[in-house]
C-alpha positions in Angstrom: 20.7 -16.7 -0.3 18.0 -17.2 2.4 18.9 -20.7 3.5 16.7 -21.2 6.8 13.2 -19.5 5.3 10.8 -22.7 5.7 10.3 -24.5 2.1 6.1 -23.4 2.7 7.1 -20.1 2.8 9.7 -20.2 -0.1 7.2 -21.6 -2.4 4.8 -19.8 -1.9 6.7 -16.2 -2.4 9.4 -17.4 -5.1 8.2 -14.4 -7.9 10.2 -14.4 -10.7 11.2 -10.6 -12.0 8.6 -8.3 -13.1 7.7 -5.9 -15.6 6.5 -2.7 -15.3 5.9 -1.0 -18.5 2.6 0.0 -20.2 2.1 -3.6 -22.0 3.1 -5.6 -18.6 0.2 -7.5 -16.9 0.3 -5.2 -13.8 -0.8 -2.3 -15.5 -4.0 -3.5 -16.5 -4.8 -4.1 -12.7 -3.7 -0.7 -11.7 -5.5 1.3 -14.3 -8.9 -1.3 -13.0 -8.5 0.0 -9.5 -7.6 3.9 -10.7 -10.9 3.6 -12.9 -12.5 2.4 -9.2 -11.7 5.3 -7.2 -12.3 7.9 -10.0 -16.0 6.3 -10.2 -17.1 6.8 -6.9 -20.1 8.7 -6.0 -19.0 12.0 -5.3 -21.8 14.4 -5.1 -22.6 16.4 -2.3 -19.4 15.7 -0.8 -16.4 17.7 0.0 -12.9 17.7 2.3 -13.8 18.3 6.5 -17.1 18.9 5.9 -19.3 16.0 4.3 -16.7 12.8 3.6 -17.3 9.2 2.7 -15.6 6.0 4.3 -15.6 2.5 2.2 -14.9 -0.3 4.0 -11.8 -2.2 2.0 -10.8 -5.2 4.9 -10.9 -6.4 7.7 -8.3 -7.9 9.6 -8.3 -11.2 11.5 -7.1 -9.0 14.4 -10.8 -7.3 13.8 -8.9 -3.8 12.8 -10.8 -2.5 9.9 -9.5 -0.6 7.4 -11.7 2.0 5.0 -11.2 4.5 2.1 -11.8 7.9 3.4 -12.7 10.2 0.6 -12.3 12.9 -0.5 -8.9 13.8 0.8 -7.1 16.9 1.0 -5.6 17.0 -1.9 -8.4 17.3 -3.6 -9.3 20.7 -2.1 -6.1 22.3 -3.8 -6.5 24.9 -6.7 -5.3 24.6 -10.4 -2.9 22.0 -11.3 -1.8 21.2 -7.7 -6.1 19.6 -7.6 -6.0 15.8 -7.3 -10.4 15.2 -6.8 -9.3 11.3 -6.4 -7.4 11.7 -3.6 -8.2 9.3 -0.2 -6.2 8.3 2.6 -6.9 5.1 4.6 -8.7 5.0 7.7 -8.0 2.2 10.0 -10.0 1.5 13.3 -9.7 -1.8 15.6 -12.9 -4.0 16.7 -15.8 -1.7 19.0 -13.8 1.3 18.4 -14.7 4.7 16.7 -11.1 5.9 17.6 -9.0 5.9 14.5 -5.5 5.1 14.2 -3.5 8.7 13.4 -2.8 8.9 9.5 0.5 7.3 8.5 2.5 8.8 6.0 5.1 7.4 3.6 7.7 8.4 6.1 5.8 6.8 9.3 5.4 3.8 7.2 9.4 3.5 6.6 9.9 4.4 9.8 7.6 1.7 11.4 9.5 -0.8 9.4 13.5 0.4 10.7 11.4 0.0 13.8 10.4 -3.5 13.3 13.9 -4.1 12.1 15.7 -3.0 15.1 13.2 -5.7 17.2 13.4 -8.5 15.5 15.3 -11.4 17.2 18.7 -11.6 15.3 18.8 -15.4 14.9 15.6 -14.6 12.6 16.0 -10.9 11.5 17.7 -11.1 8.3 15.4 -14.3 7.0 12.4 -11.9 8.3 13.5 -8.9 6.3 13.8 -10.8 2.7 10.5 -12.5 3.4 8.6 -9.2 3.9 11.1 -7.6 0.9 9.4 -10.0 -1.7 6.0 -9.7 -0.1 6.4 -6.2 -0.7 7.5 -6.7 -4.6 4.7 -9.3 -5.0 2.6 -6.3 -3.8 4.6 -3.7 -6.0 3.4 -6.0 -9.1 -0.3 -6.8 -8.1 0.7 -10.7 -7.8 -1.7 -11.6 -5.0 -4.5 -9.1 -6.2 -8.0 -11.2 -7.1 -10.7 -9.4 -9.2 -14.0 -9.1 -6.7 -17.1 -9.0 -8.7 -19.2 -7.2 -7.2 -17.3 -5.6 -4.6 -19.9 -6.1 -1.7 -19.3 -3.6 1.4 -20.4 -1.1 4.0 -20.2 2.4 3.1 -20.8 5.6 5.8 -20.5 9.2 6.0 -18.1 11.6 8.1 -19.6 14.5 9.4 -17.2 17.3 10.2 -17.6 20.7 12.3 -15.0 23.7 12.4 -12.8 20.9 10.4 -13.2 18.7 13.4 -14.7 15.1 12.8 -18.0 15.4 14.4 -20.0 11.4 13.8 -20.3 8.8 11.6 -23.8 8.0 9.8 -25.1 4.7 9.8 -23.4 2.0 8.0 -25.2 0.8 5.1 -24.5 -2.5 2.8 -23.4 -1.5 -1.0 -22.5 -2.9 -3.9 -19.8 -1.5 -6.0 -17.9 -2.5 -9.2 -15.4 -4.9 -9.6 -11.9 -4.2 -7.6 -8.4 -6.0 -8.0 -8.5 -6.6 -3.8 -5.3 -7.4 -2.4 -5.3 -10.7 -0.9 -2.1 -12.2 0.3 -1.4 -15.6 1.9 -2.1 -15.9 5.2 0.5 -18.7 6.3 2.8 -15.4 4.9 0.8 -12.8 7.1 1.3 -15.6 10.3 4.9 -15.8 9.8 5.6 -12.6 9.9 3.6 -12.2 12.5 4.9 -14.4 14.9 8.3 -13.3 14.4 7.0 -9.0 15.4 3.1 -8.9 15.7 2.9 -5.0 16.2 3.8 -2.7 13.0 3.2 0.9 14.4 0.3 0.1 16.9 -1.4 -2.2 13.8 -1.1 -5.9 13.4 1.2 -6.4 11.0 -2.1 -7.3 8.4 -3.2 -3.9 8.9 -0.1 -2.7 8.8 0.2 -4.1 5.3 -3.3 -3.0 4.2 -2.3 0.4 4.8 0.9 0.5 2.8 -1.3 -1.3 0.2 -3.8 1.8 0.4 -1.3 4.6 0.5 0.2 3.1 -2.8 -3.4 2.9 -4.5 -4.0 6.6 -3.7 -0.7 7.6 -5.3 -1.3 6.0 -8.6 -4.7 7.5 -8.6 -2.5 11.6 -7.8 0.0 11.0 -10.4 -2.4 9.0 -13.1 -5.1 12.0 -12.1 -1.7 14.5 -12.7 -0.1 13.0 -15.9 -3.8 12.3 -17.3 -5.4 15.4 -17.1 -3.0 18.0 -16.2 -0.3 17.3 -18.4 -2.3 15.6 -21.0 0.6 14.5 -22.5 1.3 10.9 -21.1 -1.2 8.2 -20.9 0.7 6.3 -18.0 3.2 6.9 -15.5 5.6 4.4 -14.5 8.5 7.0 -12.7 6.2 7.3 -10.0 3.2 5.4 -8.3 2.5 1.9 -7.1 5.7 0.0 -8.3 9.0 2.6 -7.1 6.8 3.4 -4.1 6.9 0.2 -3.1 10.3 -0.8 -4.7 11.8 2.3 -2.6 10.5 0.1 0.5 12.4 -2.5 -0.7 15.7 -0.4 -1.3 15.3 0.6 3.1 14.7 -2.8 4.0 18.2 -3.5 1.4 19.8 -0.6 3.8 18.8 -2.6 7.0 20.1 -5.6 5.5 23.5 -4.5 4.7 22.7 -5.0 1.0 22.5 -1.3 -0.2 25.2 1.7 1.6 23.6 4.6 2.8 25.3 7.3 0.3 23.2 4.7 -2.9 20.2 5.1 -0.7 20.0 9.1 -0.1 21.5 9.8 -3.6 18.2 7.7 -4.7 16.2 10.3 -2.9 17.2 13.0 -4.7 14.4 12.3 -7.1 12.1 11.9 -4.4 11.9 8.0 -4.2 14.9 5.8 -4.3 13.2 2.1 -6.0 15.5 -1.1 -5.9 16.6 -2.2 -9.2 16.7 -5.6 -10.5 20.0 -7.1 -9.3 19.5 -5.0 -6.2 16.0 -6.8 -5.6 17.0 -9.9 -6.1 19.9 -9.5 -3.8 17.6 -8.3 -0.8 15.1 -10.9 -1.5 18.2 -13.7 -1.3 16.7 -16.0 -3.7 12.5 -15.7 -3.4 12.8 -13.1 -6.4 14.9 -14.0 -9.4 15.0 -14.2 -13.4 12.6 -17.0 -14.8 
């Protein structure tokens, strides 16, 4: 149990256990913000030559963080084709400079590094609050339905597969989208305690995990839906054990989960905490109604 996490932040995070099956209120959400990407204007574009960038957030840092679409995943042939595939593009203030695109692995990585900095009186606390912040985020708890989704959209330009410039921003307004939208006295306290996740404030840090989750429920919906055509939903892979997987390292770091659980996890290609093992890393914020 987490004794010395301030009573503020404790109540604010104490999530009882999720479901994640086709009937539980997360799906919903995530089939919403699938629906999203899959409707976006599309014509005329295509991977390094003529892409778009949405504008999703920006961070009180000033980093702002965009959709960049279409990726290039969607240039594949046959069944490997995902045409809803994005990656997220994130920039700080007055600067045209992107940061370089993260992948899972840079993401878990970035957090071992956070790990190993963190002041030891604090570490431990620090860990299980980001933990259930990431399984509030597994289970869409702090997404808030925008309607419309007011924004700034532009175009990338490429030449010989080399970014070339940006059009002009221009003001749109698109459907409805679950936006993530966590609490910020959460965000602070992290924060404070290691303010630099991989050259991002740790806001934009977590904006760009929640991105890189989106985009893999829109591959593997996009994959199960169409290419199979056999299964409406997939829960094996996605938003949820993405994230849960995160959860699992952070159990690692904590002492919670051994390293021959963890890799033996892997061997499917994600290793997601379970129940008791999330509610174990979380010491106390997550737990049975």
């Amino acid at each position: 149990m987490a004794k010395d996490i301030p009573s503020e932040i404790f109540t604010i995070l104490q999530t009882p256990l999720q479901k994640a099956g086709k009937r539980a209120p997360v799906t919903p959400k995530r089939q919403a913000n699938i629906n999203w990407v899959e409707n976006l204007p599309r014509a005329y574009l295509s991977y390094q030559r003529k892409e778009k960038q949405v504008l999703i957030y920006t961070t009180r840092a000033g980093e702002r963080i965009f959709i960049q679409y279409p990726g290039k995943e969607s240039a594949r042939k046959n069944d490997k084709k995902r045409p809803w595939d994005f990656r997220p593009r994130l920039y700080s203030l007055h600067d045209d400079n992107h940061h370089f695109d993260m992948s899972f692995g840079d993401m878990l990585k970035t957090i071992c590094d956070a790990a190993d900095a963190l002041d030891k009186k604090n570490k431990k606390d620090t860990l299980r609050i980001f933990a259930a912040l990431l399984y509030r985020m597994a289970y869409m708890l702090d997404h808030a339905i925008i309607e419309p989704f007011s924004t700034t959209t532009r175009d990338v330009i490429y030449k010989n597969g080399e970014e070339l410039k940006y059009s002009d921003e221009k003001v749109r307004e698109l459907p409805a989208i679950f936006k993530y939208q966590p609490k910020e006295q959460i965000l602070k306290h992290i924060a404070k305690e290691y303010p630099r996740w991989g050259n991002m404030s740790f806001e934009g840090f977590l904006f760009y995990y929640e991105l890189l989750v989106w985009n893999e429920d829109c591959k593997y919906y996009y994959r199960n839906h169409y290419i199979k055509k056999n299964e409406e939903w997939i829960n094996d892979k996605g938003r949820v054990n993405t994230l849960l997987t995160g959860i699992r390292i952070i159990g690692y770091l904590l002492g919670n989960i051994s390293l021959p659980d963890l890799i033996d996890g892997f061997s499917m290609g994600i290793s997601p905490a379970s129940r008791d093992e999330v509610m174990r890393i979380c010491g106390g914020l997550v737990k049975t109604e």
